[in-house]
Kinemage of the C-alpha trace (Angstrom):
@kinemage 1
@onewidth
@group {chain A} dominant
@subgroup {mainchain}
@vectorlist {calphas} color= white
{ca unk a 1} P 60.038 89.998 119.217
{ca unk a 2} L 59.982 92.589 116.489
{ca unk a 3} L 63.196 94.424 116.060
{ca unk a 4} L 63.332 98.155 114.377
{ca unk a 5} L 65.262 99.911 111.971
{ca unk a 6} L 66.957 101.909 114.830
{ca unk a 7} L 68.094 99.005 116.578
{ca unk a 8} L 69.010 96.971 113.517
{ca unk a 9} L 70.971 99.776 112.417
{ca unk a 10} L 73.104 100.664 115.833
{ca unk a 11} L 74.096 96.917 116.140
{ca unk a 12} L 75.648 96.516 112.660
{ca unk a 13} L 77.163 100.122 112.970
{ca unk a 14} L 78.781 98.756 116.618
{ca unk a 15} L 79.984 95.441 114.813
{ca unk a 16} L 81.316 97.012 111.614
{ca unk a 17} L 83.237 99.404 114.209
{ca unk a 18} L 84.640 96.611 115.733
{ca unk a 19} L 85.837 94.984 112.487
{ca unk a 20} L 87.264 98.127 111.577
{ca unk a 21} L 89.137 98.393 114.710
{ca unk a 22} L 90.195 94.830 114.550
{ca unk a 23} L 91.405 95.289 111.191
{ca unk a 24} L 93.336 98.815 111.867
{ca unk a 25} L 95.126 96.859 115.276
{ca unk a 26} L 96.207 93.633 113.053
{ca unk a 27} L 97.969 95.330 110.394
{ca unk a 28} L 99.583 98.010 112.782
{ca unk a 29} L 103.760 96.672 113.077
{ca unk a 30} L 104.043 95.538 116.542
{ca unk a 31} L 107.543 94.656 116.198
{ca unk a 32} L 110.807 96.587 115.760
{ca unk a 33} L 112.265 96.082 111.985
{ca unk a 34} L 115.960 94.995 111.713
{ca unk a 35} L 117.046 97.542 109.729
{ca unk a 36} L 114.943 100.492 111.528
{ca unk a 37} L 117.314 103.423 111.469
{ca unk a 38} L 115.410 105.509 113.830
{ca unk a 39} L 116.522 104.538 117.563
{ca unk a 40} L 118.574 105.922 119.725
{ca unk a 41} L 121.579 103.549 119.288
{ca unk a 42} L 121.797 103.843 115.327
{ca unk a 43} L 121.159 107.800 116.127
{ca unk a 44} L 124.887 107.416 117.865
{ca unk a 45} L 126.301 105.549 115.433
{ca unk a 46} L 125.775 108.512 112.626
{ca unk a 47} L 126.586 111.094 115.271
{ca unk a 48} L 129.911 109.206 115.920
{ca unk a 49} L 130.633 108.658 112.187
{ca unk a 50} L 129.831 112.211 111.321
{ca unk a 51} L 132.333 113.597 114.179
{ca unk a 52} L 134.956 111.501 112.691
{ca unk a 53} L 134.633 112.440 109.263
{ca unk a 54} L 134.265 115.843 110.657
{ca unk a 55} L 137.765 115.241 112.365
{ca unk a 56} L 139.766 113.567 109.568
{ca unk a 57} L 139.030 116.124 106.687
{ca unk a 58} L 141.704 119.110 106.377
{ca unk a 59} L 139.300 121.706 105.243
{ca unk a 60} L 135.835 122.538 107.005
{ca unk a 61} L 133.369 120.479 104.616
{ca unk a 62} L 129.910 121.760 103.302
{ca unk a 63} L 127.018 119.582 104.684
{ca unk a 64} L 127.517 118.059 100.946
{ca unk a 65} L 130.448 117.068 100.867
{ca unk a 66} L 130.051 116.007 104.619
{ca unk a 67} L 127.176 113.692 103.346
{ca unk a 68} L 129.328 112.543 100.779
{ca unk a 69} L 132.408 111.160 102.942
{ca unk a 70} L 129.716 110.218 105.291
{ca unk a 71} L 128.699 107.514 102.357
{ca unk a 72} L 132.137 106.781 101.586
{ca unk a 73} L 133.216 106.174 104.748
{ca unk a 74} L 134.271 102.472 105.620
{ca unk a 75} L 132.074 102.337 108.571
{ca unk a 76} L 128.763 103.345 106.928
{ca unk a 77} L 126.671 100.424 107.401
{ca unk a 78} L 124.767 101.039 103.727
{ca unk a 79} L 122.298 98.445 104.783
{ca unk a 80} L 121.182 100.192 107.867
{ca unk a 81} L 121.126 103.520 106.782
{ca unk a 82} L 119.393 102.650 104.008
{ca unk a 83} L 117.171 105.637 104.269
{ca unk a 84} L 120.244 108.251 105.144
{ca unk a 85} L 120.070 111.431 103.022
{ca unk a 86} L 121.539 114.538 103.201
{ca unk a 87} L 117.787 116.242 104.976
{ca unk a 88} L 118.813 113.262 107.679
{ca unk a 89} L 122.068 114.379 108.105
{ca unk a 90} L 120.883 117.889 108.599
{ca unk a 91} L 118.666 116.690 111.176
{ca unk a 92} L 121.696 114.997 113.067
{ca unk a 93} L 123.491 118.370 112.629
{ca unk a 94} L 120.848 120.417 114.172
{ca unk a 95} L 120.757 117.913 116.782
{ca unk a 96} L 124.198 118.167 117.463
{ca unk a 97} L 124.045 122.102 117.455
{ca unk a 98} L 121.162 121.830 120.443
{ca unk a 99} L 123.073 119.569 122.590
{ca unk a 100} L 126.025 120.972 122.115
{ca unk a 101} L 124.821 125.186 122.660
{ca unk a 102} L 128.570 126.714 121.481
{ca unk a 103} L 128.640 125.100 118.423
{ca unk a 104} L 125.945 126.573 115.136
{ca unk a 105} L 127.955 125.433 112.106
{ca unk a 106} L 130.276 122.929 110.972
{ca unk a 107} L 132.888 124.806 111.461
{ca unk a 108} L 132.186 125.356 114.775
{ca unk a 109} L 132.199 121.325 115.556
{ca unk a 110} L 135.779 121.426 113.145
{ca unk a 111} L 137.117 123.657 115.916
{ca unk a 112} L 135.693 122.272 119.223
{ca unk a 113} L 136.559 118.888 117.800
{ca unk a 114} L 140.481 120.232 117.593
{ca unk a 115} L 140.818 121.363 120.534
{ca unk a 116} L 138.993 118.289 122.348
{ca unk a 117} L 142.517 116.865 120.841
C-alpha cells in the first residue's frame, strides 16, 4: 500500500489539530476561583457597600473620594475585591444609573437615598 504526500499530509494536519484542541480545552479554567469578583452576588455586595457609604457621608462625594471610603470602609472584603478600582466602581455606578432611570449622578443616588429614609 503506497501512501502519498497528500494523504500523509491531511492525517498529521487532522492529528496536530486535535492536539491543539486538546491542549487549548485542558488549560481552559473549568472551575469558579474563590476569590472571583465578577458574579452576581459579589456585584451586590459593592452595590450595597457603595449605597451605604453613599448614605453615611454629609456632603455628595466625587467618585474619588467615593472609591476612597469605599476602601476604607469596614466591610470591604480587601481579599475579594482584590481587583476593585476606581474604572470598577464606575462601572457599578453606571450600572446603578441604568437600573435605576431617575438617578445620572451621585448626587442624584445622595437624594433618592434620603428620601427612601
Amino acid at each position: 500500500m503506497e501512501v502519498d504526500i497528500k494523504t500523509l499530509m491531511l492525517l498529521f494536519f487532522i492529528l496536530f489539530l486535535m492536539l491543539s484542541i486538546w491542549k487549548i480545552w485542558a488549560f481552559l479554567p473549568n472551575k469558579r476561583l474563590k476569590d472571583d469578583d465578577k458574579t452576581q452576588e459579589s456585584e451586590k455586595k459593592l452595590m450595597r457597600l457603595m449605597l451605604k457609604v453613599i448614605e453615611k457621608k454629609d456632603t455628595v462625594p466625587t467618585v474619588e473620594e467615593l472609591f476612597l471610603a469605599m476602601k476604607k470602609d469596614k466591610t470591604f472584603d480587601s481579599k475579594l475585591f482584590w481587583r476593585f478600582n476606581s474604572n470598577r466602581l464606575k462601572h457599578l455606578l453606571n450600572s446603578y444609573y441604568i437600573n435605576n432611570p431617575g438617578t445620572t449622578s451621585i448626587k442624584g443616588i445622595s437624594q433618592k437615598l434620603a428620601l427612601s429614609l
